[in-house]
C-alpha positions as CSV (number, residue, x, y, z in Angstrom):
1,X,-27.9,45.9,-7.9
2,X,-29.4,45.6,-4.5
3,X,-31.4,48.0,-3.4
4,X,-33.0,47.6,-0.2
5,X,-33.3,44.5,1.9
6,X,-35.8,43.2,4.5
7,X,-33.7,43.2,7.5
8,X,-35.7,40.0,8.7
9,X,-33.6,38.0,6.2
10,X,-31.0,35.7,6.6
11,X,-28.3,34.8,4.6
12,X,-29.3,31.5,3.1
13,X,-32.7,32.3,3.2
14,X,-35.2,31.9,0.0
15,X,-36.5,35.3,-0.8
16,X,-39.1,37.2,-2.8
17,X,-37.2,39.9,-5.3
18,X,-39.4,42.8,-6.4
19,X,-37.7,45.4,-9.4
20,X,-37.3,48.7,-9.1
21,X,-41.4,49.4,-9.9
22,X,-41.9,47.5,-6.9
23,X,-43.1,44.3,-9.4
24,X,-42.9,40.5,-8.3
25,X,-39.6,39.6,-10.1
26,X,-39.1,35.9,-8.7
27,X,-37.7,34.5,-6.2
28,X,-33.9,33.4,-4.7
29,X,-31.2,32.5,-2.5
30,X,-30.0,35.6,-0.5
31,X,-26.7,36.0,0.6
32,X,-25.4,39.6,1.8
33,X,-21.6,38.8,1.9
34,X,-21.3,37.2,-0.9
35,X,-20.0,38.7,-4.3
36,X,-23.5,36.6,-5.9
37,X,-25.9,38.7,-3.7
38,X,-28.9,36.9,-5.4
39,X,-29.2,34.0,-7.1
40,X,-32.2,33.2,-8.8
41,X,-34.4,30.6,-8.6
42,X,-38.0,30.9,-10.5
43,X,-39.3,33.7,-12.3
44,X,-43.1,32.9,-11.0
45,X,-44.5,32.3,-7.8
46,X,-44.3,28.5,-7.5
47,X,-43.0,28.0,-3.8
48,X,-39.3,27.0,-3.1
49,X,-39.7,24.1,-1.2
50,X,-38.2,20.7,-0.8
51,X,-40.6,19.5,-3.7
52,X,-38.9,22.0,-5.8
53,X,-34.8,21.1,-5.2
54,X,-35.8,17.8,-5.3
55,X,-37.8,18.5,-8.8
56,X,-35.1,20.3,-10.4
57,X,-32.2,17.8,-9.1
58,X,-34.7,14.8,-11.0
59,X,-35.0,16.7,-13.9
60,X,-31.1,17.4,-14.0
61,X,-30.6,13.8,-13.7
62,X,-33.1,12.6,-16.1
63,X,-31.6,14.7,-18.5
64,X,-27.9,12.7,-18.2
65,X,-29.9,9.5,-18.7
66,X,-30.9,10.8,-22.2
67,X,-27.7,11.2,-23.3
68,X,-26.8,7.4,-22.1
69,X,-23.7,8.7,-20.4
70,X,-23.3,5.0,-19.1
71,X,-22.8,3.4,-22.2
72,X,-19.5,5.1,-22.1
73,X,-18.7,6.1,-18.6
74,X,-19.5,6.0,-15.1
75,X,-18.0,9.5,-14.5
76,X,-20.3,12.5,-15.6
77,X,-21.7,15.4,-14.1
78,X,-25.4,15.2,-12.9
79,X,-26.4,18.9,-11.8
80,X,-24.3,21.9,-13.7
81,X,-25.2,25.1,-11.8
82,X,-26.9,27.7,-13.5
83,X,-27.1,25.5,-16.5
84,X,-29.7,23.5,-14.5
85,X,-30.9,26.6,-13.0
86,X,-29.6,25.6,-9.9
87,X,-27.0,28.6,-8.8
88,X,-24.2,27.5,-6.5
89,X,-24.5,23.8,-7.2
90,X,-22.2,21.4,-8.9
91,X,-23.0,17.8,-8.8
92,X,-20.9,14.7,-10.1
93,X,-20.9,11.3,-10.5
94,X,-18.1,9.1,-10.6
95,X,-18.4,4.9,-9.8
96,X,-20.3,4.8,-6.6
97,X,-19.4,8.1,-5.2
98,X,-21.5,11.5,-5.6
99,X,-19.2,14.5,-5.6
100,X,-21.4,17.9,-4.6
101,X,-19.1,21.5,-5.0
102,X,-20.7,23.7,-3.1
103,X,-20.6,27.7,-4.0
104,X,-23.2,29.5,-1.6
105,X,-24.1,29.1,1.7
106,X,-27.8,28.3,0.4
107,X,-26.9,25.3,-1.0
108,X,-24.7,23.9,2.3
109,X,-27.7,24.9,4.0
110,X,-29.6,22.2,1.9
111,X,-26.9,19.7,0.8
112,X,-28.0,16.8,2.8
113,X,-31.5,17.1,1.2
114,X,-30.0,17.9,-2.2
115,X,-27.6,14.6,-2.1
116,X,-30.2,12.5,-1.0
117,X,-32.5,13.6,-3.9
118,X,-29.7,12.4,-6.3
119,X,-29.2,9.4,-5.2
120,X,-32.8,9.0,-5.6
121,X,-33.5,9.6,-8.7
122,X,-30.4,8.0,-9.9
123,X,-31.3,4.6,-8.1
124,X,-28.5,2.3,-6.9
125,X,-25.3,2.3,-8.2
126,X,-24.1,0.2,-10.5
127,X,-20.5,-1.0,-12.0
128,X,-20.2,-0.4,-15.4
129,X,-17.7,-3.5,-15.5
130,X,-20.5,-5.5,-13.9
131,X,-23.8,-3.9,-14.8
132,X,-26.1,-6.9,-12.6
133,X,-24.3,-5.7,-9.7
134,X,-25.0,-2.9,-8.0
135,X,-23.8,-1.5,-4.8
136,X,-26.6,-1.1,-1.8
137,X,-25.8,2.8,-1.7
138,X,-24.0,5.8,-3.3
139,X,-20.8,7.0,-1.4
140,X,-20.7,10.6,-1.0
141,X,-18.6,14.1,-0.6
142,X,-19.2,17.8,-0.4
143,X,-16.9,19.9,-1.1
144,X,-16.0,23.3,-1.1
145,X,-13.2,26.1,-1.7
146,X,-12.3,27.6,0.9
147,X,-12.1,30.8,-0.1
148,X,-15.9,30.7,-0.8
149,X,-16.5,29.0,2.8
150,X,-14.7,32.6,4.1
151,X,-17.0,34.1,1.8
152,X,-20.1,32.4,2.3
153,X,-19.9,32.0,5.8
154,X,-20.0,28.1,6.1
155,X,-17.4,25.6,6.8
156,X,-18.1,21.9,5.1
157,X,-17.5,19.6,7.9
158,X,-14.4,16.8,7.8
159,X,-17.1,13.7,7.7
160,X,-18.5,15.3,5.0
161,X,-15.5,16.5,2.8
162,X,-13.5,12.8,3.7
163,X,-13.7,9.8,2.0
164,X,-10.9,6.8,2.3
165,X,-9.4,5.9,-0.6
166,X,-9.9,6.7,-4.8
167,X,-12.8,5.8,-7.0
168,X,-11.9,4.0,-10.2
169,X,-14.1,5.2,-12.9
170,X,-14.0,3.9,-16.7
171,X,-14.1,6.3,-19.8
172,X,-13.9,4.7,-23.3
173,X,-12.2,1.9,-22.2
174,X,-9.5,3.6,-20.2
175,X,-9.3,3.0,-16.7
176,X,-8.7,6.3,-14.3
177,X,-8.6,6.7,-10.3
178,X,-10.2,9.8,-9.0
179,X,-9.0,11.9,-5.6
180,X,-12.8,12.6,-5.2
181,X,-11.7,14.1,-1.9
182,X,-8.5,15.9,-2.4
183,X,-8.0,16.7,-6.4
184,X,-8.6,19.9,-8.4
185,X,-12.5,20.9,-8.8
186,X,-14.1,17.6,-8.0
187,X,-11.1,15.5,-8.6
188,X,-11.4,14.7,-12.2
189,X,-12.6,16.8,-15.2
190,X,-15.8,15.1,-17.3
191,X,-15.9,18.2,-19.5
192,X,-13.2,17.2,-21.8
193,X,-14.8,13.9,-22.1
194,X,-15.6,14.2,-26.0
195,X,-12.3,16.3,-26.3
196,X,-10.2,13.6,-25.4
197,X,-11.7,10.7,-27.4
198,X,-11.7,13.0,-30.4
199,X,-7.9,14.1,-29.8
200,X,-6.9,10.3,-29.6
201,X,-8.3,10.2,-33.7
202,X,-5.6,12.2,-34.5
203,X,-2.6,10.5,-32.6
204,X,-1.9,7.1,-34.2
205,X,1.6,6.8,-34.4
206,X,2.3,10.1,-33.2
207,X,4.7,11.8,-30.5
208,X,2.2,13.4,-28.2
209,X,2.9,15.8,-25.1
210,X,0.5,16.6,-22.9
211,X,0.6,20.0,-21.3
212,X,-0.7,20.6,-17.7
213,X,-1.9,17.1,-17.7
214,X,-2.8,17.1,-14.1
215,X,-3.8,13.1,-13.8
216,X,-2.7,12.6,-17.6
217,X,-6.2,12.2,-19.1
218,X,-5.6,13.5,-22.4
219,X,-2.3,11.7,-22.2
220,X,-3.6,8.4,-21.9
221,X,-6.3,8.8,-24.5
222,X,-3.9,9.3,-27.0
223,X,-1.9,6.2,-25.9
224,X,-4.7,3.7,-25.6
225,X,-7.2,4.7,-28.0
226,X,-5.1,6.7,-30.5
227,X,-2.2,4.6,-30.5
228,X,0.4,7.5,-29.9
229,X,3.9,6.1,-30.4
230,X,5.0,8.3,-27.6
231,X,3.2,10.6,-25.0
232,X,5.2,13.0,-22.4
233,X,2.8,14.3,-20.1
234,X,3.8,17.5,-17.9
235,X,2.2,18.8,-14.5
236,X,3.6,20.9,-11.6
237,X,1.4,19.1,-9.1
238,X,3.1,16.4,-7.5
239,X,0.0,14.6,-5.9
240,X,-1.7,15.0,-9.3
241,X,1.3,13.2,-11.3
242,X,1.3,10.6,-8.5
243,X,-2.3,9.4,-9.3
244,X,-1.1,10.2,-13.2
245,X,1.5,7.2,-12.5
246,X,-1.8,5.0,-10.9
247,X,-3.8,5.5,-14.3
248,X,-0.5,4.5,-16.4
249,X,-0.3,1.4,-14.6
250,X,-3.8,0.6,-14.6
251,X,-4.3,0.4,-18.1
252,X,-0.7,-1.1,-18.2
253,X,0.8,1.4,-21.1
254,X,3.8,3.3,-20.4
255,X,3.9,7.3,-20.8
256,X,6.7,9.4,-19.3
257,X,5.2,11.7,-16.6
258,X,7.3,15.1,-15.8
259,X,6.9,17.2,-12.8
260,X,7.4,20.5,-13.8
261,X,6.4,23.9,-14.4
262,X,4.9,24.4,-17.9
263,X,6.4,27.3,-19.3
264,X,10.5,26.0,-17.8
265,X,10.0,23.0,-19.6
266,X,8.3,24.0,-23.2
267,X,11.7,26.5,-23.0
268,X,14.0,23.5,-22.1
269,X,12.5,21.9,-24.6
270,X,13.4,24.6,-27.4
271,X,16.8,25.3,-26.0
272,X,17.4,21.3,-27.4
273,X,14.8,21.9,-30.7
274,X,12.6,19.6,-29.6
275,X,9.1,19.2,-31.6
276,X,6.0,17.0,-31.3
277,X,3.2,15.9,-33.7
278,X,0.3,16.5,-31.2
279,X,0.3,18.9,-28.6
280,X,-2.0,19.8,-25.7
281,X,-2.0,23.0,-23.2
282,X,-5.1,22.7,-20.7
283,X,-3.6,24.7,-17.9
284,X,-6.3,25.2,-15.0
285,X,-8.2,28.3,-14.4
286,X,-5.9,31.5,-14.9
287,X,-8.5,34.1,-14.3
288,X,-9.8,33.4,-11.0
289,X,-11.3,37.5,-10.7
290,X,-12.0,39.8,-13.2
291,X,-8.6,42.1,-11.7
292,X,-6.8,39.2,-12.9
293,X,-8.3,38.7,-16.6
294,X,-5.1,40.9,-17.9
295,X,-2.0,38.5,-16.3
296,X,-4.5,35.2,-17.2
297,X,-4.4,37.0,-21.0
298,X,-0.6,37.5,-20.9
299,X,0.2,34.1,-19.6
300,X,-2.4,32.3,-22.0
301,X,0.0,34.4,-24.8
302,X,3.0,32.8,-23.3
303,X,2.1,29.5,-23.0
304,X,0.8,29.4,-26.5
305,X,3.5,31.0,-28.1
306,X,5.9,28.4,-26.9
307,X,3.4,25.5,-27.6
308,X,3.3,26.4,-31.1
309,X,6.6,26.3,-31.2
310,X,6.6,22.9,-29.9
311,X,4.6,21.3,-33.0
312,X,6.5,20.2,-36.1
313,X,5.1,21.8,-39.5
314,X,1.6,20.4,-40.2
315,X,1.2,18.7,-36.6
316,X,-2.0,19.2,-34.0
317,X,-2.1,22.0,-31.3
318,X,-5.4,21.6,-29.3
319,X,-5.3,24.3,-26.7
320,X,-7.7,25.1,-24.1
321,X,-9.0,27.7,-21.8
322,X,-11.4,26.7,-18.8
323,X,-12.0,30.7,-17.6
324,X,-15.2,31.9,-17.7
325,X,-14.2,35.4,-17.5
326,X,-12.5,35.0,-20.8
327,X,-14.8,35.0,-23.6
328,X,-14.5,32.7,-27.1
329,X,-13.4,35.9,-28.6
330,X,-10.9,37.2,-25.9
331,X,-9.0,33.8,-26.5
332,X,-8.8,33.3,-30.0
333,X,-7.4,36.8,-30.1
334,X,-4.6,35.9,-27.3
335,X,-3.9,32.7,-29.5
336,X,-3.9,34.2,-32.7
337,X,-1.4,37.3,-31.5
338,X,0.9,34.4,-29.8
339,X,1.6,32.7,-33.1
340,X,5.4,32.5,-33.9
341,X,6.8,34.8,-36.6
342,X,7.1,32.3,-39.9
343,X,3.8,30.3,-38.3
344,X,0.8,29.5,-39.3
345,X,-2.5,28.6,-37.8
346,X,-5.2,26.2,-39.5
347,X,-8.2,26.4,-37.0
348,X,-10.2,23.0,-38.4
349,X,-12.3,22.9,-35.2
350,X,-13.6,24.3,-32.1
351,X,-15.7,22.6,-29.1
352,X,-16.4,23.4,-25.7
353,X,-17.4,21.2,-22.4
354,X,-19.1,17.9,-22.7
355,X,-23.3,17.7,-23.1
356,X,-23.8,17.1,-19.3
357,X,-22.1,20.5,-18.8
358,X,-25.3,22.5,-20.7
359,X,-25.2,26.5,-20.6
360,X,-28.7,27.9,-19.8
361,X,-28.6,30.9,-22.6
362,X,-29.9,33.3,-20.1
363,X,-26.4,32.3,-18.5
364,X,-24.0,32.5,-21.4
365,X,-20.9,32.7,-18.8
366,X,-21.2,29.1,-18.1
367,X,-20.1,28.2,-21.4
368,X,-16.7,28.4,-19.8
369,X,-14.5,25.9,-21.4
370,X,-13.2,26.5,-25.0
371,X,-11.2,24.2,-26.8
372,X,-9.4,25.7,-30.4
373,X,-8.3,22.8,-32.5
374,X,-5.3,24.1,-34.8
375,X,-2.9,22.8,-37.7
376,X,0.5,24.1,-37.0
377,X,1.9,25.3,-40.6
């Protein structure tokens, strides 16, 4: 949608966008080899400064505090992209340690600034074990994929991507180590915070599996606040299951952890008619590109379709998709087509991502993460 450009500007550089009429449109973050060209900043003239990252990064944070985040956790996301109107940037807490995902060059270009304004307005850090005692300053990590480094053109340097050791953060009780610099995304997921303490409601007593479990969050919530009678807990990451086994014995519960691939072992499972009360598929991202919203569609079917067949008569199947190229509407369809001949499906409830996650409705693509909460009949 790019029309022209003034040749004088650089990628990374703040610039004035005019509309076809040759109108003042607003200003933002230019970056020719990207496939987000432009991301937009203000609508006015107000000046992209330093007063105005740091401004928006305050009034992100400022908005967590409202929702007294720490009464419950010490792992929450502070800045959410475009839902703070802040394209590019993704900005998390967890203990001591601030975790910045980086998705344009802009942003690198001002991360340094950016972190520091966080830990700013969030003041020192405190231990939620130990609220009087608070550490003298806020650990941190930027991070980035690197296929948008190659795109971007930037490379996050190794002090900045490398921290020694795991951060233990606390969720509703439940204790959980974080890979801040080597796990998925940031290295734990605070979107399905309110999903997992509302799935352990309906788990007392129940046998629970826990489908791509990655460091077994859902798994555990089940176990120590739902008092499940017996969670399996499935991944194909070996690293992830590894820090899966460092949250079981932290909160000293037992769950059996199984590396494997999702789809082998839901069939191994009905070769032997296995069944569970309660089960969970939160596989990561399967439509990374819009060319690959078709195979994500087909393997969401196939997942589901042998998940369902996983759940005894009347039990739970919460199942979750966390691609924001595929819409609330494109997902229900894929789960209602997958349901099992002599099936049926009792959606009771539906929820999303977590309040620190907010969706900017000028944005509605950022309301990426759907969770469909189903009897099994």
């Amino acid at each position: 949608m790019v029309r022209t450009a003034d040749p004088a500007a650089r990628p990374g550089d703040v610039v004035n966008v005019y509309d076809k009429m040759g109108r003042f449109f607003g200003r933002g973050m230019y970056s020719p080899k990207s496939q987000i060209v432009l991301r937009m900043l203000s609508h006015d003239d107000r000046p992209i400064d330093d007063a105005f990252w740091q401004l928006a990064v305050a009034q992100a944070v400022a908005f967590r505090q409202t929702l007294n985040l720490d009464a419950v956790t010490d792992a929450y996301r502070l800045v959410h992209a475009e839902g703070d109107g802040l394209s590019g940037l993704i900005l998390e807490r967890y203990a001591d340690c601030l975790v910045m995902e980086v998705f344009s060059l802009g942003i690198y270009q001002r991360a340094a600034m950016l972190m520091r304004a966080a830990a700013e307005a969030m003041g020192p850090p405190t231990s939620l074990d130990r609220p009087d005692r608070a550490s003298p300053t806020w650990r941190t990590i930027i991070r980035a994929d690197e296929a948008i480094e190659r795109i971007e053109g930037f490379r996050v340097r190794a002090d900045e991507r490398e921290m020694t050791g795991k951060v233990t953060i606390r969720e509703h009780g439940i204790r959980y180590r974080v890979d801040a610099s080597g796990g998925q995304k940031t290295g734990f997921f605070c979107d399905q915070r309110d999903n997992r303490k509302r799935l352990a409601t309906l788990c007392k007593d129940a046998t629970v599996l826990d489908g791509c479990c990655y460091t077994a969050g859902f798994g555990l919530a089940a176990m120590v606040l739902g008092g499940a009678k017996e969670v399996t807990s499935v991944d194909i990451d070996e690293g992830a299951l590894a820090i899966a086994k460092e949250n079981v014995n932290l909160n000293n519960t037992r769950i059996s952890l199984v590396h494997s691939d999702m789809f082998n072992y839901l069939r191994q499972m009905l070769a032997i008619n296995r069944q569970f009360d309660v089960v969970i598929l939160d596989p990561p991202k399967l439509a990374t590109s819009r060319t690959l919203v078709d195979e994500a569609l087909r393997k969401y079917h196939d997942l589901n379709s042998l998940g369902m067949k996983m759940v005894r008569p009347g039990g739970i199947l919460l199942t979750c998709s966390c691609s924001g190229l595929i819409s609330r509407d494109m997902f229900m369809q894929t789960v209602q087509r997958a349901r099992p001949m002599g099936r049926n499906l009792q959606l009771f409830e539906y929820t999303g991502a977590a309040a620190d996650h907010p969706v900017m409705m000028s944005c509605p693509e950022s309301a990426y993460l759907k969770a469909a909460w189903f009897r099994v009949l």
